[in-house]
C-alpha positions, 0 to 999 in steps of 0.5 A: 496818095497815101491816107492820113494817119489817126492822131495818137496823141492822148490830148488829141482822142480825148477832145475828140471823145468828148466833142463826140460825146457831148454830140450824141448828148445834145442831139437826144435834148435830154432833161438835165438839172444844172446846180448852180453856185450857192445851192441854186438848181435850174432845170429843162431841155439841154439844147446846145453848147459851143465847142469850148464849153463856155455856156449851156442853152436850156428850153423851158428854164425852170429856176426859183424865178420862175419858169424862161422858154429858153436861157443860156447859163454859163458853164463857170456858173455850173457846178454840176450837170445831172441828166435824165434818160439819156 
């Protein structure tokens, strides 16, 4: 039985970089500071996100309306993602 062969497809490497990449990240819950619309920052623990990206679970929350032990923010509410010695 022959093996099957890697795809070349670029769309195909490229999602795999990336679901490998945000896999490493999430496994080392790293801090990291998502900005928000209308210059809104929140920070804490990066902890998950789902394959498509739709949204990001972060522990001990700090926002301007106080501090969540956890919260989801959706990723169309994010305009960036800084993290911290990762």
């Amino acid at each position: 039985m022959s093996q099957p062969v890697p795809s070349t497809d670029s769309a195909f490497v490229q999602r795999e970089n990336s679901l490998l990449l945000w896999s490493a990240l999430l496994r080392a819950k790293p801090q990291a500071e998502l900005g928000l619309y209308q210059g809104t920052t929140v920070s804490g623990v990066l902890c998950s996100t789902n394959a498509g990206l739709d949204g990001f679970v972060l522990r001990d929350m700090q926002s301007p309306f106080g501090t969540y032990k956890a919260a989801e923010i959706r990723s169309q509410d994010v305009r960036h993602i800084q993290i911290d010695r990762w």
